[in-house]
Each structure stands twice: as C-alpha cells, then as structure tokens.
C-alpha positions as a Markdown table, in Angstrom:
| # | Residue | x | y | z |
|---|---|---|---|---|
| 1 | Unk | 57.3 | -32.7 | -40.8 |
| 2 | Unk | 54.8 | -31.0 | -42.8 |
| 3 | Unk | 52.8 | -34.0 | -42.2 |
| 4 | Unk | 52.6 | -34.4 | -38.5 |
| 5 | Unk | 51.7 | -30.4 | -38.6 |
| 6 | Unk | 48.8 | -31.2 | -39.9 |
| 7 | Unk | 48.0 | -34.2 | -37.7 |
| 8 | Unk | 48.4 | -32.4 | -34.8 |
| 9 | Unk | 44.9 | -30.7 | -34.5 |
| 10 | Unk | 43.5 | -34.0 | -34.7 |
| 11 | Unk | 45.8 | -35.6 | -31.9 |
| 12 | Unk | 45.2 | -32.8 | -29.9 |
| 13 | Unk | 41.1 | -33.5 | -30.3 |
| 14 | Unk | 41.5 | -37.1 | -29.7 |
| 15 | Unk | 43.3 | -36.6 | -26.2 |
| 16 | Unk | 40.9 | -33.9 | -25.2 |
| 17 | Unk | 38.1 | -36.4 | -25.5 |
| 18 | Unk | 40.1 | -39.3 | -23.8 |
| 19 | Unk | 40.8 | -36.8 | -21.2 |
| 20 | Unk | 37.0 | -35.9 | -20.8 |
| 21 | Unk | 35.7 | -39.6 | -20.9 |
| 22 | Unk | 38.4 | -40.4 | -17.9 |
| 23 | Unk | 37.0 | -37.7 | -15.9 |
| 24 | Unk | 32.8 | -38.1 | -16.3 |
| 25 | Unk | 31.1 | -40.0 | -13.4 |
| 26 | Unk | 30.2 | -43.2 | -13.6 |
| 27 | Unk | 26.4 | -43.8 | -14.9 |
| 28 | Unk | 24.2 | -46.0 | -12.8 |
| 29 | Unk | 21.7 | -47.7 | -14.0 |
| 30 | Unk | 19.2 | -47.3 | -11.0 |
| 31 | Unk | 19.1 | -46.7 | -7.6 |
| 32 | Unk | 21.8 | -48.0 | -5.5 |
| 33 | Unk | 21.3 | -49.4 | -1.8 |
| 34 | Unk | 24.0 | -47.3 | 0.3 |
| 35 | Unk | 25.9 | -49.4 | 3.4 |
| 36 | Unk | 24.7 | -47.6 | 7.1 |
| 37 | Unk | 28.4 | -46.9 | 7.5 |
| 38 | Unk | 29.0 | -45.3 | 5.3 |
| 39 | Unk | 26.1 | -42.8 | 6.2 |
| 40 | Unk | 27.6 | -39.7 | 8.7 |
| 41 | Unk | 26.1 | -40.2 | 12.0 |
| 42 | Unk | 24.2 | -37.0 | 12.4 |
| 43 | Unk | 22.0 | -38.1 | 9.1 |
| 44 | Unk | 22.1 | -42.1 | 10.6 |
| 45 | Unk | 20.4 | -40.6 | 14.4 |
| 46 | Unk | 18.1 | -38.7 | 12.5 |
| 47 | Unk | 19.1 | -35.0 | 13.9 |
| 48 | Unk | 19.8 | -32.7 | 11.7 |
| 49 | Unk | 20.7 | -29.2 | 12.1 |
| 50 | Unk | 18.1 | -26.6 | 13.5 |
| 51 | Unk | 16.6 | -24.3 | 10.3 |
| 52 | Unk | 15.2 | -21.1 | 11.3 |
| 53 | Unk | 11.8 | -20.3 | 9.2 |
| 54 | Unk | 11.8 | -17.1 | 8.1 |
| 55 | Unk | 9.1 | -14.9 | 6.1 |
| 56 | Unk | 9.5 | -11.5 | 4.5 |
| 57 | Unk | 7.1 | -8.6 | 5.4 |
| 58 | Unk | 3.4 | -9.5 | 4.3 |
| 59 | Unk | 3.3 | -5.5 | 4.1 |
| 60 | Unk | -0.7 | -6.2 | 5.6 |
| 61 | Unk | -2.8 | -3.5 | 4.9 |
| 62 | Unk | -6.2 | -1.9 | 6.5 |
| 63 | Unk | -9.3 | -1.5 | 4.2 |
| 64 | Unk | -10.4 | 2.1 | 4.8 |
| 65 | Unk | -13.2 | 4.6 | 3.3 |
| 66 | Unk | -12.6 | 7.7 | 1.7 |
| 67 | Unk | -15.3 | 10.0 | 0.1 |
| 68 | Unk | -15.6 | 11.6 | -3.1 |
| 69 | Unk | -18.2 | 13.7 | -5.0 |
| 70 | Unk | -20.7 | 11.3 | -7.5 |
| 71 | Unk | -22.7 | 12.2 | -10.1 |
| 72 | Unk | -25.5 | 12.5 | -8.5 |
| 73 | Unk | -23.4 | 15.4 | -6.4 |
| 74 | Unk | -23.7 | 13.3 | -3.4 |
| 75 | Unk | -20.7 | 12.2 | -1.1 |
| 76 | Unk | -19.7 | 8.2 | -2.7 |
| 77 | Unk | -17.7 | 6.0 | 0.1 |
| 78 | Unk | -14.5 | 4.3 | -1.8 |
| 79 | Unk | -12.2 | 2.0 | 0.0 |
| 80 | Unk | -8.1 | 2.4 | 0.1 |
| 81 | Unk | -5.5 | 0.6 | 2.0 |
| 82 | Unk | -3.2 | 2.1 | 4.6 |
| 83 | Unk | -0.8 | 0.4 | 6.5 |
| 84 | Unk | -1.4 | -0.6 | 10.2 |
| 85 | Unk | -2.5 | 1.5 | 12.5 |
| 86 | Unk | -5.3 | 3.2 | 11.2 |
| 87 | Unk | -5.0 | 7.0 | 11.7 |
| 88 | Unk | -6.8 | 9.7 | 10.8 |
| 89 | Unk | -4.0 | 11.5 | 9.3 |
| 90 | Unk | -2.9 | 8.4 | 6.8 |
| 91 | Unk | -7.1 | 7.9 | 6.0 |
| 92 | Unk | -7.0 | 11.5 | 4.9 |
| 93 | Unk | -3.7 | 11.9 | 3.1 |
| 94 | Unk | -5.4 | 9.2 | 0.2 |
| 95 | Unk | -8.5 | 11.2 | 0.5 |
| 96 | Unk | -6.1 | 14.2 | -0.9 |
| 97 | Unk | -4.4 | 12.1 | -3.1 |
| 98 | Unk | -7.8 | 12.8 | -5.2 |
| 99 | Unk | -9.6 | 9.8 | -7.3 |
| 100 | Unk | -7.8 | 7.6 | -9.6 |
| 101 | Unk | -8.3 | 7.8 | -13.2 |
| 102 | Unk | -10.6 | 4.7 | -13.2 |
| 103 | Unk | -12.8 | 6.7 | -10.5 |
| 104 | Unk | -12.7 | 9.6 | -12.5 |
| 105 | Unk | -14.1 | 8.1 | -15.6 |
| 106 | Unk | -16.3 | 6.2 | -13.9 |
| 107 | Unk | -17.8 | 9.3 | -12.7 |
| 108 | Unk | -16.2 | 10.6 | -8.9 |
| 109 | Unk | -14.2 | 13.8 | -8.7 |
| 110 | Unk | -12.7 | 15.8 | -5.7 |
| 111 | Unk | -13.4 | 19.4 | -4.3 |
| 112 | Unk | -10.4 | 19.3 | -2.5 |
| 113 | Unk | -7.6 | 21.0 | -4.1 |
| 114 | Unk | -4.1 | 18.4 | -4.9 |
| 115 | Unk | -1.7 | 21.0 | -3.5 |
| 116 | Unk | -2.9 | 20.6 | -0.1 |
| 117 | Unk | -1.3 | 18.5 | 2.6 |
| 118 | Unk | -2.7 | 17.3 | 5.8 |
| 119 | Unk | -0.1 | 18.5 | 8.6 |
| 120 | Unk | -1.8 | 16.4 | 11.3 |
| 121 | Unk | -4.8 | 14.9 | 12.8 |
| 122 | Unk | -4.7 | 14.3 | 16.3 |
| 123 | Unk | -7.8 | 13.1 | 18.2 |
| 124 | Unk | -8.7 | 14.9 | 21.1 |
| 125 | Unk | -11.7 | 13.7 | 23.1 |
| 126 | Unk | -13.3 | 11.7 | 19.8 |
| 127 | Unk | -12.4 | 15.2 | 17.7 |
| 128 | Unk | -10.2 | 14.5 | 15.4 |
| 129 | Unk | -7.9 | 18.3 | 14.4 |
| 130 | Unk | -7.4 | 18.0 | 11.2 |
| 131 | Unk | -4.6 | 20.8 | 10.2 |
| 132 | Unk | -3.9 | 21.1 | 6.8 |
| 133 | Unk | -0.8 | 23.3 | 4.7 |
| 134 | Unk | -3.7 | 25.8 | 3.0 |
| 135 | Unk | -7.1 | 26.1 | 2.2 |
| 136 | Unk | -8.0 | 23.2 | 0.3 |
| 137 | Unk | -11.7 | 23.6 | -0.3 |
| 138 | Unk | -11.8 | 25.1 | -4.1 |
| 139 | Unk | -14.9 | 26.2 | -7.0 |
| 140 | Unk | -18.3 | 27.2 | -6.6 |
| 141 | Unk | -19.5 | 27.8 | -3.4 |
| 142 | Unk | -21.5 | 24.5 | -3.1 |
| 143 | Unk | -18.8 | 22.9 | -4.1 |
| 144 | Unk | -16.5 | 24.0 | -1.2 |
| 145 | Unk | -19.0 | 22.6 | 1.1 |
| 146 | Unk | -18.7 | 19.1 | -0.3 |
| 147 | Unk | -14.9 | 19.2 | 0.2 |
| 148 | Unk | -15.4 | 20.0 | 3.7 |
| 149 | Unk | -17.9 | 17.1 | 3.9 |
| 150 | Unk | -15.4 | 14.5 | 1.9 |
| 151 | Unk | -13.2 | 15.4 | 4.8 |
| 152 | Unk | -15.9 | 15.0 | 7.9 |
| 153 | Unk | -17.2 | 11.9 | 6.7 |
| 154 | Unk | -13.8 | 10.5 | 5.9 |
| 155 | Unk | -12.2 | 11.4 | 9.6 |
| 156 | Unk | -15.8 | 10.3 | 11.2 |
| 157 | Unk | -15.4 | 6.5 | 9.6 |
| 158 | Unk | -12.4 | 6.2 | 11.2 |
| 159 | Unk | -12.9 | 4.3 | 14.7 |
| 160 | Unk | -12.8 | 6.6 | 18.0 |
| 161 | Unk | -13.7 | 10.0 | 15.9 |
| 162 | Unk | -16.9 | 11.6 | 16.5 |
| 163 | Unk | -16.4 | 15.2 | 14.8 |
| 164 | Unk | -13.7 | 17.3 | 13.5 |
| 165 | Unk | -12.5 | 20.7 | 13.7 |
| 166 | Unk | -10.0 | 22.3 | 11.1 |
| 167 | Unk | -7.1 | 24.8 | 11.5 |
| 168 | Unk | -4.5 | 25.5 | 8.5 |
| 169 | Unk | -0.9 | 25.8 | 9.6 |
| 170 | Unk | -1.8 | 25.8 | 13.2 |
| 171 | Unk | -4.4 | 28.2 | 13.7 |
| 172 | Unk | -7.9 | 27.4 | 14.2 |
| 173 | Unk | -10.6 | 28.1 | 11.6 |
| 174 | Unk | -14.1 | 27.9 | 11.1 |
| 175 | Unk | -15.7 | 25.7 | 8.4 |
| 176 | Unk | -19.0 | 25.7 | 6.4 |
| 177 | Unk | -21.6 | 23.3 | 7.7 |
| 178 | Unk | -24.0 | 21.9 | 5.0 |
| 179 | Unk | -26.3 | 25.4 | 4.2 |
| 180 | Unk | -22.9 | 27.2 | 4.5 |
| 181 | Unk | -23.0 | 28.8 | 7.9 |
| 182 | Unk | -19.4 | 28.7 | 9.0 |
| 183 | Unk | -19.0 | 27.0 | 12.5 |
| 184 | Unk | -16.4 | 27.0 | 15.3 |
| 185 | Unk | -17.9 | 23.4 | 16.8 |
| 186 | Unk | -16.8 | 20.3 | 15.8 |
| 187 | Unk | -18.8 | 18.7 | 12.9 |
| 188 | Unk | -20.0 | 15.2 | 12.2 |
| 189 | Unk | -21.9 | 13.7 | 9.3 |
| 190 | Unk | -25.5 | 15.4 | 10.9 |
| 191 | Unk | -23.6 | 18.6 | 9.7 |
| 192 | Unk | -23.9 | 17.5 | 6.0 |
| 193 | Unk | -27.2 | 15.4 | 5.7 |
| 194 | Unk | -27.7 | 17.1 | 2.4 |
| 195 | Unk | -24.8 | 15.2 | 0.9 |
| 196 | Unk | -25.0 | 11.9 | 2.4 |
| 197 | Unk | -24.5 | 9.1 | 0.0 |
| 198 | Unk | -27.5 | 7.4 | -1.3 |
C-alpha cells in the first residue's frame, strides 16, 4: 500500500501527458490543397461582408502667429497651432498664454500680464473687439505699449481683421498708440511702426 502511494504522483503525470498528446492538433508538414466544397460559399463567390473604414480624429491644426517682445525690444512673430477655425479670440488666448520656457531662454518675453483672460473678440466691420478680464498691459511705461502692440499685430495677422479696439469687462477703453497717446480709433500695425519686427 505504501508502495502504490508513492507511485501515484508518477501515474498521475504519465496520464496527464497521454491526455495532452490525445488532445494537440495534428502537425502538417506543409501546406495542404483544401477541396472547393469544402469552402463556405460566401468565401467560394468571392463576396465577403461589407467593412466600414474608419479613422479617429486627425485633431488638424492651423499654423498661426503670435508676437512677443525680442531682445532687440522689437515685436518677434512666433507660430502656435489652434484648432479649426481660426479666430481671433483662440489666436490671442496663446498670445496670453505667454512664451514657453524655450522662448524665454532663447530670449522673447511678454508685457502682457498671465492673469488676464481674453472675454471675446468679435469682428465687426474688419475690427476685431478684443475684451479682456482686466488690464493686462504691465511695467515701465514703454513697456505697456509693446503689450498693446503684441496684441494689435497678433489680431491684425489673423485673416479679415484690419484694426482693433479694446474694452475690459465690457466697457470700452482707450489704448496707447506707439508714442503713447491713448486713442479711441481702432489700431493697426501703422499705430506701432516703432516696434515692428526687423
């Protein structure tokens, strides 16, 4: 008795792996020619079911250009991507987003203060109205002006706009033009020659 006890984990291997080899699939040695009948007939007439092609989002984006202040103190054109369509409101909104470190140690910097959002900018007759949450021009008084100017030239490169006027939280303001003479007209790049880019 004590005998077949310890026989039986060795009979119970040997019948797992008779088991097993009864159950694998046979192994061909090659191809094998298949008889027609015994194809279904929607794979014999050659139709097969219809497959729909489907493709996921591309999530396609616009090249746009923003402005920042180089070295040289000048206005420097930087692209960004925005989704489809273009407005003036999603060009400016990575304009306040401010530079990117890489832009930042390669030189470019913002007068426009990060805590500022733009409300709107709805074009009205080529004008875009850019209305922001607050004030957003910040530092010395030349400085302000360029953040005014990032703005123009950013809402003028956008296709249709011609000049912009600025209100914060709905009401209408006046802005510095280039020499710092505030101004209730719209203004275009000619308002800020001064800091064109090179």
């Amino acid at each position: 008795m004590r005998r077949m006890r310890s026989l039986w984990p060795l009979m119970t291997l040997v019948t797992m792996l008779l088991l097993a080899g009864a159950c694998s699939a046979p192994v061909d040695s090659g191809p094998q020619a298949i008889r027609a009948a015994s194809i279904p007939e929607d794979l014999r007439s050659g139709s097969t079911s219809p497959t729909t092609a489907t493709t996921a989002p591309t999530g396609e984006s616009e090249e746009v250009t923003i402005y920042f202040i180089g070295s040289d103190l000048r206005l420097s054109p930087v692209k960004r991507l925005v989704t489809p369509p273009v407005t003036v409101e999603k060009v400016l909104q990575k304009l306040f987003a401010g530079p990117t470190t890489a832009e930042q140690v390669s030189g470019l910097r913002t007068a426009i203060s990060y805590d500022t959002r733009v409300l709107s900018a709805p074009i009205e007759a080529r004008i875009a109205l850019v209305d922001v949450s607050k004030s957003f021009a910040f530092g010395p008084v030349d400085d302000r002006i360029r953040a005014y100017a990032q703005v123009v030239f950013t809402a003028v490169d956008v296709s249709g706009v011609t000049g912009v006027l600025f209100s914060v939280n709905g009401h209408r303001q006046e802005a510095p033009d280039g020499d710092g003479s505030n101004q209730s007209a719209p203004l275009g790049r000619g308002s800020y020659t001064v800091y064109t880019p090179r």
